[in-house]
N, C-alpha and C positions, 0 to 999 in steps of 0.2 A: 874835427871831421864832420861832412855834412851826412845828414841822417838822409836815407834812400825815402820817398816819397812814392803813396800808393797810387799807382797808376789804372784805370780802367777802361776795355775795350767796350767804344762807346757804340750801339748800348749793351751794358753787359746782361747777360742772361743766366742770372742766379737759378734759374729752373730747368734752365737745360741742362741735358745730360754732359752734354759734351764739355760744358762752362767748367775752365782750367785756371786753377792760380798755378803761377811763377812767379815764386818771392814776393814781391810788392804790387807785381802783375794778375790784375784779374782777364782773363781773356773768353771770348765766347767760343773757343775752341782748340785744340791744341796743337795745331799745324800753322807753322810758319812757313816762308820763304828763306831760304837759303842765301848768302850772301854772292853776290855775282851770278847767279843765274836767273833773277827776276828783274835788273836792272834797278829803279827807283820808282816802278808799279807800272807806269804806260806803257813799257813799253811789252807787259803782258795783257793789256787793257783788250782789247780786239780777242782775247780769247777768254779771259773771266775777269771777271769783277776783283780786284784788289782786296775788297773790302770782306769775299766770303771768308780769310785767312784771319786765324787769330791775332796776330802782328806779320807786318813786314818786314822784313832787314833788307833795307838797300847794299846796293854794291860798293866795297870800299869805298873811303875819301881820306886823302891825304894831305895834306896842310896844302900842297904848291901841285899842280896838275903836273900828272906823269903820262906818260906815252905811251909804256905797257911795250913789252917786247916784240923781237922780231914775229911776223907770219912764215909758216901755215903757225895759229896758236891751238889749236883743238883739230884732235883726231881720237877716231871708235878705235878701240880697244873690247878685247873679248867679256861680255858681260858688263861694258863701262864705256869711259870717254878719259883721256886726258886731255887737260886743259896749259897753257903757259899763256896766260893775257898778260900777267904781269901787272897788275891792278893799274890798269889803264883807268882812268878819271880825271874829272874834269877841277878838281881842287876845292876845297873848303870856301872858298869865297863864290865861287859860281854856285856850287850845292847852298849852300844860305839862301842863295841870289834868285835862281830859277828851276831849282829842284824841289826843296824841302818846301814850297809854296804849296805845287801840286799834291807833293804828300798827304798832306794836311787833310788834306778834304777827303781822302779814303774812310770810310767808317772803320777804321781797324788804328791798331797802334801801331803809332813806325817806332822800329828801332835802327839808329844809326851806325853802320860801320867804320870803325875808324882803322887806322893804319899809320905807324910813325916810324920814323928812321931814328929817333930818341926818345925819352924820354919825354922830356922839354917837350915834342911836338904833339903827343899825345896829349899833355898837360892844358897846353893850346888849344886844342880843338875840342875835348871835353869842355875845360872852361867859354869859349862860344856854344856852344850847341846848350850850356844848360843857361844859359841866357835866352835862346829859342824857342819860343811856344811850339806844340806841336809835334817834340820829341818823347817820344816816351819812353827809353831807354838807349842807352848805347852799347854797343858788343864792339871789344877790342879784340882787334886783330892780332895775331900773335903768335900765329901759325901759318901764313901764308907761304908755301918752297917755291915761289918762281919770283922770287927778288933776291938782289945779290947786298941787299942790308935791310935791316929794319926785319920789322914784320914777327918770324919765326925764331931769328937771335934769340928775341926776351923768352917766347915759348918752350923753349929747351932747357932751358935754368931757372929751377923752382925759385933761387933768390931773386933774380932776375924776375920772374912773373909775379913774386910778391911786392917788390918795389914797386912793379911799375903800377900794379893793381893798388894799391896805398895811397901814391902821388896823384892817380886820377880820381880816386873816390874821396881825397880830400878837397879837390873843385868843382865835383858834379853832384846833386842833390839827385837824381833817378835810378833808376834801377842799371845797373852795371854787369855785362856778360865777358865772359872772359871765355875769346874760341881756342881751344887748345889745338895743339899739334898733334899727330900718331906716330912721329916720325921720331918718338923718343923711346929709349930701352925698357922704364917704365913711368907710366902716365900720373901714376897717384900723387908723388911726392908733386909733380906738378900743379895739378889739379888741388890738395891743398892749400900750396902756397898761395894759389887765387883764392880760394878762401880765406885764406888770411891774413891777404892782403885784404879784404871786402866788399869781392865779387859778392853780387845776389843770387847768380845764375851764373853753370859753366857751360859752351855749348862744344859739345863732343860729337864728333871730330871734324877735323877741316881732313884736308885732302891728305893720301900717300904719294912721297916722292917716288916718280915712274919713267920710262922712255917707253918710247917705239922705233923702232930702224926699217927700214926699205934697203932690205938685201941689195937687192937690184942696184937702185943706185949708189947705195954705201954712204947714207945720208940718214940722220935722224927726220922723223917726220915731222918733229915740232922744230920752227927757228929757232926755240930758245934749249932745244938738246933736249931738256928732262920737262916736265909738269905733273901735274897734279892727277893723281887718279881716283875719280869718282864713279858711282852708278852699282849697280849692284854685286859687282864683283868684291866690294870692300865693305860690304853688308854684315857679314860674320865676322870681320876684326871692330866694328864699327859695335858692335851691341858688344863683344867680350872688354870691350875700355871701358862703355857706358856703365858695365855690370861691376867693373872693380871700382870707377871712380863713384858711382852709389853708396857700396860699401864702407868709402873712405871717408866719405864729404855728407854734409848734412844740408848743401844749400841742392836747390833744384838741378835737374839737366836737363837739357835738350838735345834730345839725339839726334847726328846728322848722320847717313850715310847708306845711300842702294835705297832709300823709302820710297817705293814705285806703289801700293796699295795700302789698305787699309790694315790686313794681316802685318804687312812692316811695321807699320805706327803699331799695332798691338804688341809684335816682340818687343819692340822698344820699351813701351810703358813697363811693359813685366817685369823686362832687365835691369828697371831704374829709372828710366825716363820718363820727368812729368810733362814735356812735349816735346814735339820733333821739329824736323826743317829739312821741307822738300827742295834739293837741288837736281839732280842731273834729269827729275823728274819732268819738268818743264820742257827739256829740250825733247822729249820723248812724246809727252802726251799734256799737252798744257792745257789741258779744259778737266782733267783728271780731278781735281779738288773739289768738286760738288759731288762724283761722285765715291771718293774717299769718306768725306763726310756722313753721306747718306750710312755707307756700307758701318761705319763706327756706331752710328745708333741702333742699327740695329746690334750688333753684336755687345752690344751695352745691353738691350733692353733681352737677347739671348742669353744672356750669363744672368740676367735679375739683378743686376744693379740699378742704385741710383744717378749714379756719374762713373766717369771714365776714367776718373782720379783712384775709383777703390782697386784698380789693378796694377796701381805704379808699383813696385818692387817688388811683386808677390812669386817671385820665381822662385822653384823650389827646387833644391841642391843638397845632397847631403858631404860632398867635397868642397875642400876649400879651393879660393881661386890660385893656378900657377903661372908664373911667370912668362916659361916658354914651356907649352905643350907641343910635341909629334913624335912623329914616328921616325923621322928621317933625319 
């Protein structure tokens, strides 16, 4: 087994407050890009600098370039957006080729995402990518709902996410993310098996499976029937997974899910989370990240701390966590 390698967001800022480890990851702050909604950095470039983000995770890439489902693929939803792209991409040999070139030069870490319809194929494209300078970690896919193989399969079956997590960290020497699904009955038993498979980092959650209908015409709104629902409507199932998988797991999290401000990234860190990843946010207000940041220093330097790390898991509860809570 190869041993994970310590990775640093160049330059890192051991003084600054904000300066966040992830496993083997030092980063100069604890906000990432979400996968598929920052593209491979340019194409957010025209509205902020790549580089203010403690890593980026580009959008999927899959061994042989995929099409990505029928249109319309995204529509507003109350509080949110679904999405069905279908992890449209251009494939592992053109991303080597003409993507991960430009990466490179962002003063931030890239972390690659991958996506495989087996095994084998993930095995594949970790073993390229850790031959690649330039990558500083990889996050496997493994929850995506808008493919009809691959993807979310392995993410629903703990043995399943331990194998595949095993077979890739026995040919990749960096830091390894493993994205879970929410679209299971319960997350933990998954969430370890990445651990022990040896994931460094789990990043909670990827999207809920959703529809929207047009009465009217008697028609789904999306081509592909169902997608993903993101944005802040999924914000409270999104920190209550985060708060159980802490609990369970001892490797870091990254929370994804509705993080539209700086008060979001704060519940996060509380819940468990040692950094987040900004998706639907982008599509909302994509210049929003310098002043996320600003707004976290100070509320670092309002509380009297040193860094932004002495609030990861300090949430205070005197019940234990349940399964399924309500009323109805």
């Amino acid at each position: 087994m190869t041993t994970p390698t310590e990775v640093h967001s160049p330059p890192t800022e051991r003084q600054s407050p904000l300066a966040t480890r992830l496993g083997p990851l030092r980063l100069r702050n604890p906000l990432l890009s979400a996968s598929g909604c920052f593209g491979y950095g340019e194409e957010m470039g025209a509205f902020v600098d790549p580089g203010v983000y403690g890593a980026i995770v580009g959008k999927s890439i899959s061994r042989l370039p995929r099409n990505g489902n029928p249109i319309p693929r995204v529509c507003e939803t109350a509080s949110g957006m679904l999405n069905s792209i279908g992890l449209q991409n251009p494939g592992m040999d053109a991303f080597i080729s003409n993507y991960l070139p430009r990466m490179r030069h962002y003063d931030t870490v890239v972390v690659v995402n991958i996506v495989g319809d087996s095994i084998d194929e993930y095995v594949q494209m970790a073993e390229r990518l850790d031959r690649e300078p330039g990558v500083g970690a990889i996050e496997l896919n493994i929850s995506c709902p808008n493919c009809a193989v691959g993807g979310m399969e392995f993410g629903i079956d703990p043995q399943a996410t331990e194998t595949l997590v095993r077979k890739v960290r026995d040919c990749f020497r960096g830091p390894i993310f493993a994205k879970l699904t929410p679209n299971v009955t319960d997350i933990v038993p998954v969430a370890k098996a990445a651990e022990a498979g040896g994931a460094d980092v789990l990043s909670l959650i990827n999207t809920f499976v959703g529809m929207s209908v047009d009465w009217r015409k008697r028609r789904p709104r999306l081509g592909g029937v169902t997608g993903g629902l993101s944005g802040p409507a999924i914000k409270p199932l999104a920190l209550r997974l985060v708060w159980l998988a802490s609990r369970a797991c001892r490797i870091p999290i990254v929370g994804i899910g509705g993080i539209m401000n700086a008060d979001d990234v704060l519940e996060f860190l509380v819940a468990g989370a040692s950094a987040v990843q900004l998706g639907t946010a982008h599509f909302v207000e994509p210049r929003s990240v310098p002043r996320i940041l600003e707004a976290l220093e100070q509320a670092v330097q309002d509380e009297g701390l040193d860094n932004i790390s002495d609030l990861v898991g300090t949430l205070k509860t005197d019940k234990k966590p349940i399964t399924i809570q309500g009323d109805g």
